[in-house]
C-alpha positions in Angstrom: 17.8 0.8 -28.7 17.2 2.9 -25.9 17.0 6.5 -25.5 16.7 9.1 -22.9 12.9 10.6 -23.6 9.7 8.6 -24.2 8.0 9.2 -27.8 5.5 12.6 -26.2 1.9 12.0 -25.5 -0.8 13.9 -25.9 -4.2 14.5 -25.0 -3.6 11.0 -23.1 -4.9 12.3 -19.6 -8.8 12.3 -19.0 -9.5 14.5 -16.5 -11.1 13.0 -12.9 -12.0 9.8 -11.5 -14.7 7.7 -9.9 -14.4 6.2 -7.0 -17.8 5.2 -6.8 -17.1 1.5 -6.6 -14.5 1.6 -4.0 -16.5 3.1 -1.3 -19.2 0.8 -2.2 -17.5 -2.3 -1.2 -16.0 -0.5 1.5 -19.5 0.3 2.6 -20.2 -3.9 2.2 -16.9 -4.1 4.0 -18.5 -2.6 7.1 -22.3 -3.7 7.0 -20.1 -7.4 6.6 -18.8 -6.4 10.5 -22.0 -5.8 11.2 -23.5 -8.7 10.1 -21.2 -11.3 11.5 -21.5 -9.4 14.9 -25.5 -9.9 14.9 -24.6 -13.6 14.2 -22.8 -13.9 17.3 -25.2 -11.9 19.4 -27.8 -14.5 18.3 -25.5 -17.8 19.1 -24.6 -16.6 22.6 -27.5 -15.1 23.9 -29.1 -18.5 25.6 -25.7 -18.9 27.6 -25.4 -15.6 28.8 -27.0 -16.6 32.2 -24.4 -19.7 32.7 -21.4 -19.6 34.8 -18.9 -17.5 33.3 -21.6 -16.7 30.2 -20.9 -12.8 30.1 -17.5 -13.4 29.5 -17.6 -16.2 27.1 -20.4 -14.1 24.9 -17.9 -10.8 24.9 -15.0 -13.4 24.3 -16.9 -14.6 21.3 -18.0 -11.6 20.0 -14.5 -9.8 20.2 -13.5 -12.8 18.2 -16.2 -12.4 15.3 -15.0 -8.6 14.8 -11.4 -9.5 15.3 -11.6 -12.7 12.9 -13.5 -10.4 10.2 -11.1 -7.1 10.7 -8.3 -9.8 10.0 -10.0 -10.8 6.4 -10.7 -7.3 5.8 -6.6 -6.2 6.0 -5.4 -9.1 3.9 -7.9 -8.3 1.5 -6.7 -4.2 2.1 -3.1 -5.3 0.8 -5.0 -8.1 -2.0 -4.1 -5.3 -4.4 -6.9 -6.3 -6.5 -6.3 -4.2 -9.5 -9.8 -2.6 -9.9 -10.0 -1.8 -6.4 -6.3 -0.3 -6.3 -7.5 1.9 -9.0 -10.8 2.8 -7.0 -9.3 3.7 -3.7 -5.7 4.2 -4.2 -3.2 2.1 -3.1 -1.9 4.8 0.0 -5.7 4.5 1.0 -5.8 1.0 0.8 -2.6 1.1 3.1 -4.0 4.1 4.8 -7.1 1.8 6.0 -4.9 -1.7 6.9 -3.3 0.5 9.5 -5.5 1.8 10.9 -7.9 -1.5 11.3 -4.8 -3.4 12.4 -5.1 -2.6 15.6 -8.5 -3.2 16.5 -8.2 -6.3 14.9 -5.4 -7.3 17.4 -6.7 -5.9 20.4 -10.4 -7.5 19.3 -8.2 -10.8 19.2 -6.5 -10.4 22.3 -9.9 -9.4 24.3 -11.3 -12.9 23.0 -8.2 -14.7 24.9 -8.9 -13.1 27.7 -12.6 -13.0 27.9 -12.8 -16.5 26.8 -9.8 -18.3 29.2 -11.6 -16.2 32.2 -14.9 -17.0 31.5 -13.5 -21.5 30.8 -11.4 -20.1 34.1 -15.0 -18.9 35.9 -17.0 -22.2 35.0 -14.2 -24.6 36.0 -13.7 -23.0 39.2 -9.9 -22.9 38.2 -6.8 -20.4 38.2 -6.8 -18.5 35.1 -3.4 -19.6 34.5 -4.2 -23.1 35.2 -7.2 -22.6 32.5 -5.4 -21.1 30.0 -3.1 -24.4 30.2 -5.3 -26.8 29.9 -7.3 -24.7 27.0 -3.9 -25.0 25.1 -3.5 -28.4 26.1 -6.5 -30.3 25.9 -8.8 -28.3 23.5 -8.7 -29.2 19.6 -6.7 -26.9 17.4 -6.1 -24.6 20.1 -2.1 -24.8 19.9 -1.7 -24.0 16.3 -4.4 -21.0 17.1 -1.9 -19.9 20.3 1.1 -19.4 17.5 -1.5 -17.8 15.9 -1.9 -15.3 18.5 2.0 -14.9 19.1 2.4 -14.7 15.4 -0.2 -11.4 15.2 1.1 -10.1 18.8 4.8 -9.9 17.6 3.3 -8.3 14.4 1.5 -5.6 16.1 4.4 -5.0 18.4 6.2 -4.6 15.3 4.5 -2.4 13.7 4.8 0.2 16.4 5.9 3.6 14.3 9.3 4.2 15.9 10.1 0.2 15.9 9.1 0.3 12.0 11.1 2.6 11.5 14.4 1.2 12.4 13.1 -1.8 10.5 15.0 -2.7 6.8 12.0 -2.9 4.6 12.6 -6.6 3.8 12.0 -7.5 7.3 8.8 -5.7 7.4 7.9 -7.3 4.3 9.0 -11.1 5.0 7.7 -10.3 8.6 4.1 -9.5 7.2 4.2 -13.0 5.2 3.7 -14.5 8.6 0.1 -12.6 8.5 -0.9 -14.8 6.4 0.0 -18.1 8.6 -1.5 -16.9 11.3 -4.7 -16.2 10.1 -5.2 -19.4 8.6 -3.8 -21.5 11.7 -6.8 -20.0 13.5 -9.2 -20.9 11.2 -9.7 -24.5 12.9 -10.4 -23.4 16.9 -13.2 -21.2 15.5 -15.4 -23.8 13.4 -14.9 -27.0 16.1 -15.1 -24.5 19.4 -17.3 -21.3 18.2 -20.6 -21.6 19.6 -21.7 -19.6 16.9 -20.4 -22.6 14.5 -21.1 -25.3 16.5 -24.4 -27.2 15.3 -25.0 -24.3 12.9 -23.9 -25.8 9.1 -24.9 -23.2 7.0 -23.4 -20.2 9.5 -20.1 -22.4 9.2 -20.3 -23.0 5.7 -20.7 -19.1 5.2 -17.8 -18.6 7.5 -15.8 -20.8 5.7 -16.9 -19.5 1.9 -15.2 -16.1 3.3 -11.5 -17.5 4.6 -12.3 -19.2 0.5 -12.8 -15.8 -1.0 -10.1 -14.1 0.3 -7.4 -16.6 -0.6 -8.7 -17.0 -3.7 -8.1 -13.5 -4.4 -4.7 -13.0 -2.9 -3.9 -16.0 -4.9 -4.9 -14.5 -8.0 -3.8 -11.3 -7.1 -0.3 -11.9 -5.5 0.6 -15.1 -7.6 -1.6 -16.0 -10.2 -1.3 -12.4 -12.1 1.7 -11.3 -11.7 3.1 -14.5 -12.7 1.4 -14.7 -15.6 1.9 -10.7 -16.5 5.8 -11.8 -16.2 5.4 -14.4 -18.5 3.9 -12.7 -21.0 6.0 -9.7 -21.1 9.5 -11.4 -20.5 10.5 -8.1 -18.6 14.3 -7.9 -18.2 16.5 -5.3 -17.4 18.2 -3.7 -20.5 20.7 -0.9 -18.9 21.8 0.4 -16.0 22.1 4.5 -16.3 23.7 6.6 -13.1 22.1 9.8 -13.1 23.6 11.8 -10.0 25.6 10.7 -7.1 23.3 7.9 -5.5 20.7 8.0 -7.9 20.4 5.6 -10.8 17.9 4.4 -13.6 17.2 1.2 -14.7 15.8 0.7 -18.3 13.6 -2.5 -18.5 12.7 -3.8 -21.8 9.8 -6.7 -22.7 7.6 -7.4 -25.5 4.0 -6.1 -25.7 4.6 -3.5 -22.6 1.9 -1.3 -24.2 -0.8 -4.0 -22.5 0.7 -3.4 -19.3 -1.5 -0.2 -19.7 0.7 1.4 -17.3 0.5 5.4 -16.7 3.2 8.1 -15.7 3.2 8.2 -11.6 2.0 4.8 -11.3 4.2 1.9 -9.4 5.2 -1.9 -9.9 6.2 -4.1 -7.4 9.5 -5.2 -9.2 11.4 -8.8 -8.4 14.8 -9.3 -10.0 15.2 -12.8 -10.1 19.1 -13.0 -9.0 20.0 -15.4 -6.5 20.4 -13.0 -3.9 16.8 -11.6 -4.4 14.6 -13.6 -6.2 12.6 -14.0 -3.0 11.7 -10.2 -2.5 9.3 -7.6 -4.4 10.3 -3.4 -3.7 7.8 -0.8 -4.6 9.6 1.7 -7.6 7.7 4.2 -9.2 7.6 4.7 -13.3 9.9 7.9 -13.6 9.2 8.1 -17.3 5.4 7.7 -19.1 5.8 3.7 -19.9 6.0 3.4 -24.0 5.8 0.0 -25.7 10.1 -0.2 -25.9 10.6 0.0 -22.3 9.9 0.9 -19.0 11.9 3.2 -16.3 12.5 3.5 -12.9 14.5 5.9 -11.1 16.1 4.5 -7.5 17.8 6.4 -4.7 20.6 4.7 -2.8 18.6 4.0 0.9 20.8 1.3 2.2 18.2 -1.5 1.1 18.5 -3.1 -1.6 18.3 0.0 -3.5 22.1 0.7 -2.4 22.7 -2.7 -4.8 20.9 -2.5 -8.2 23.8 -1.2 -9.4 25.0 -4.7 -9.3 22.6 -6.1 -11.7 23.7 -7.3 -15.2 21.3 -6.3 -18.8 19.5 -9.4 -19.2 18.3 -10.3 -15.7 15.0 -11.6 -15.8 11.9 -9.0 -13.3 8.6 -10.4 -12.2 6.7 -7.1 -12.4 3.2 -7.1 -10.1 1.4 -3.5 -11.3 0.5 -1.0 -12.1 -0.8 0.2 -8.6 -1.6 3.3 -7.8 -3.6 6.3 -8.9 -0.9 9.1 -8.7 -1.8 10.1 -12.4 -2.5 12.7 -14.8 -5.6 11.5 -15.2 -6.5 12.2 -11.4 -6.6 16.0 -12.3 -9.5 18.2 -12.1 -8.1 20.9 -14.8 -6.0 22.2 -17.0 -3.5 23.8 -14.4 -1.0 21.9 -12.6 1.5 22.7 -9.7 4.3 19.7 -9.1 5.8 20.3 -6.2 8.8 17.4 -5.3 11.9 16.6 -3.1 14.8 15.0 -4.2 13.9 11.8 -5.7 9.8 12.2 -5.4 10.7 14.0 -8.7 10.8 10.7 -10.6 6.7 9.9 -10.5 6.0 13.5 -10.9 8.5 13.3 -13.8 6.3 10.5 -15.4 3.0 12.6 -14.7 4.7 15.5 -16.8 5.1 13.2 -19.4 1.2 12.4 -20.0 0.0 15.8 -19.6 -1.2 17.6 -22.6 0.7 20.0 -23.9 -1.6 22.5 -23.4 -1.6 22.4 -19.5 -0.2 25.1 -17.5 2.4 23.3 -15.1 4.9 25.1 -12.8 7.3 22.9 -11.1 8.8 23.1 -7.7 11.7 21.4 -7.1 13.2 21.0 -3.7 17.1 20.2 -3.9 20.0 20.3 -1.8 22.4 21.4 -4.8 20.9 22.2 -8.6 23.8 20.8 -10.3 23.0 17.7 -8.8 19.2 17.5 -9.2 18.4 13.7 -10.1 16.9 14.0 -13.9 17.7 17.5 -13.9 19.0 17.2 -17.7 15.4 15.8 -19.0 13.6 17.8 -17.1 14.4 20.8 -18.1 14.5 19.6 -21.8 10.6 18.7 -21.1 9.7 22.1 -19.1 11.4 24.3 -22.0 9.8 22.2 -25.0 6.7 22.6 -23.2 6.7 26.1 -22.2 6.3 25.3 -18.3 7.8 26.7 -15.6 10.5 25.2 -13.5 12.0 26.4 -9.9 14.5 24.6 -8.1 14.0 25.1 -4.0 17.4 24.4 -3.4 20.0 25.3 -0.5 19.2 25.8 3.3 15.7 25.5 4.0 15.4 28.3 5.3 15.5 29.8 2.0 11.9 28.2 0.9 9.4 27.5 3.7 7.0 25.5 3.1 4.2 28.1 3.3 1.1 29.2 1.5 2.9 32.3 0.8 6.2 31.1 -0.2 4.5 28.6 -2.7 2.1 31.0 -3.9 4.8 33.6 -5.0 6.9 30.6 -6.9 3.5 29.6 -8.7 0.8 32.5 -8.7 -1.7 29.7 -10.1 -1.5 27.7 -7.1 -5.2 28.4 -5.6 -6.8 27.3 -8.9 -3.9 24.1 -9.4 -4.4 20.8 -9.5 -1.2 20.1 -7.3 0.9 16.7 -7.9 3.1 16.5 -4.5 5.9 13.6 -3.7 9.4 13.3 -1.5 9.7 12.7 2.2 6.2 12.1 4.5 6.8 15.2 6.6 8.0 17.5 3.2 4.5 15.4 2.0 2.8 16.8 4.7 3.8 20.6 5.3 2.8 21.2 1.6 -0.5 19.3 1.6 -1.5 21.6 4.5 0.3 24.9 3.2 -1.5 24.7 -0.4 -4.9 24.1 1.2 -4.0 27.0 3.5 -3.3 29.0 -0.1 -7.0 28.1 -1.4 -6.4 24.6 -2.8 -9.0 22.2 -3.1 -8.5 19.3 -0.4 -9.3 17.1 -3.6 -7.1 18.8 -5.7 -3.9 17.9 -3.9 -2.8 14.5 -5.4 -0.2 12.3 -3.4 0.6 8.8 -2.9 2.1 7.3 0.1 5.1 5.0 -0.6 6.2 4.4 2.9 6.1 0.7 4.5 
């Protein structure tokens, strides 16, 4: 049986994290670059002096650094468990898009410093080269789909053609990522001069391509399938909570192992024959108890718009928990929640872990009260606990988003932790207004949920 509140939890939330780890292996990440760029420098520096041997040792080096930013984004969206929990999955994401494009423009620099440079020493027409390159050079056609593969990507990735995108395309487009990097694989070991007659550099070149797929393999696949299995996750009601808005109740065996915590996410597939193919990103909008799990879904015009649809008993593949959008990311015993419209539901979760002994005001930024998603529970919560709630609702005119404004709604805002979800710019006007009111930069907790 299935009721509305999770069983409260107290004392549950320990109070900062380390992420000492994380920027230790992104420190390795980058002396990595480093070292495969001083491996090039060293394999090119006796040709330099050869027709076209300027060009062919930038081509190759912009390759090295290309090739290796490549690795370093699959392994960005690996969402290796320990690591998510380190960095933080928005600064994981963060990071991939920003190295994307160096990575691409790295990659398209070795095409054209290499085919001028072939171009140079042949005495040929560049176009001309870069035919017979294509034509007569081994692997070099499945590593030219590789380049169209990554250029279409990056083109795609553009912020105002991503976001006209449906975030199934974006996320069966990115699948191609993968392809791509490994049809290039095979131009670089026969036709890198840093490869060529150089076994062990080769075999160390190699040993990485076979430690990154080894890890998206367990990461992507292996676990989740095997968390699935184990859990027999399936959805055990359907709940409409305001108009668009709905819950879905999931139910499994041991979900306590999960070790799952209010705020976090799960990449959720329901296997129906319409969308068995395809994982979306839903928050926990209740603390996760060993009966059953919540999330809380607002109708986008994804797939989202359709959950309705699905029948009790539907079998979910469940990859998570990500993120670290937590109570246990807090510095103190003070909180400030400040959401929009459905950013409530991870906040919602985070409410539940708290101790009861926290001070928490909560700002809640609605169009209309009476229609507040989880308005019902979360007011039961706020006056059991003693906390404060506010609802921002109306024209916006009526709350700015302003260090004042925010201040006078919750007079412990300077000395807050402060829990902030909804829309990125409604993100992003209150991350700046509560630092502007005396917040702690790393006091202001957020995740990033956008594709």
């Amino acid at each position: 049986m299935i009721t509305q509140s999770p069983p409260a939890r107290t004392g549950l939330a320990a109070r900062g994290r380390s992420t000492r780890r994380g920027d230790g292996v992104l420190l390795i990440g980058g002396l990595g670059l480093g070292a495969g760029v001083g491996l090039g420098v060293l394999s090119v520096k006796a040709g330099i002096a050869a027709p076209g041997g300027k060009l062919l040792a930038a081509g190759t080096l912009s390759a090295l650094a290309g090739t290796y930013l490549c690795l370093v984004l699959l392994l960005l969206i690996s969402r290796v468990p320990w690591l998510e929990r380190e960095i933080g999955h928005d600064r994981m994401v963060l990071l991939h898009r920003k190295v994307a494009p160096y990575s691409l423009v790295l990659i398209l620099g070795h095409v054209v410093f290499t085919t001028l440079s072939y171009a140079q020493a042949a005495s040929r027409g560049v176009v001309a080269e870069a035919w017979h390159l294509v034509t007569h050079s081994r692997w070099m056609l499945p590593a030219t789909a590789a380049f169209g593969l990554m250029a279409a990507l990056g083109v795609m990735s553009v912020r105002a053609i991503r976001r006209r995108m449906r975030y199934e395309t974006w996320w069966v487009a990115h699948l191609y990522f993968y392809i791509a990097v490994a049809l290039s694989f095979g131009h670089q070991v026969v036709l890198g001069p840093m490869f060529v007659g150089h076994a062990s550099v080769r075999n160390f070149w190699a040993g990485l391509y076979v430690v990154v797929a080894a890890t998206i393999a367990y990461s992507r696949v292996l676990r989740p399938l095997t968390t699935s299995l184990r859990h027999r996750l399936r959805v055990a009601a359907i709940v409409p909570e305001s108009d668009g808005v709905l819950s879905v109740y999931l139910s499994g065996t041991d979900l306590d192992l999960l070790k799952a915590r209010g705020g976090q996410f799960f990449q959720w597939r329901f296997l129906t024959r319409e969308w068995w193919w395809q994982a979306h990103p839903y928050s926990l909008s209740a603390s996760p108890n060993p009966a059953w799990l919540r999330i809380t879904v607002k109708d986008l015009g994804d797939q989202s718009s359709l959950l309705h649809r699905l029948h009790p008993g539907t079998r979910v593949w469940a990859e998570g928990p990500y993120g670290v959008f937590t109570a246990s990311a807090r510095h103190g015993e003070t909180v400030t929640a400040i959401a929009a419209g459905v950013g409530i539901t991870p906040i919602r979760a985070v409410l539940d872990d708290l101790p009861h002994d926290t001070a928490v005001t909560v700002l809640y930024r609605v169009a209309k009260t009476a229609a507040a998603p989880l308005r019902d529970e979360l007011e039961r919560l706020v006056g059991d606990r003693g906390w404060t709630l506010h609802y921002l609702d109306g024209a916006r005119e009526r709350h700015p988003i302003t260090a004042e404004h925010l201040t006078s709604l919750a007079p412990d805002l300077a000395r807050s932790d402060v829990y902030v979800c909804g829309p990125d710019a409604f993100t992003g006007a209150v991350r700046r207004a509560v630092v502007d009111a005396g917040v702690d930069a790393r006091r202001v907790h957020h995740e990033a949920f956008s594709f």
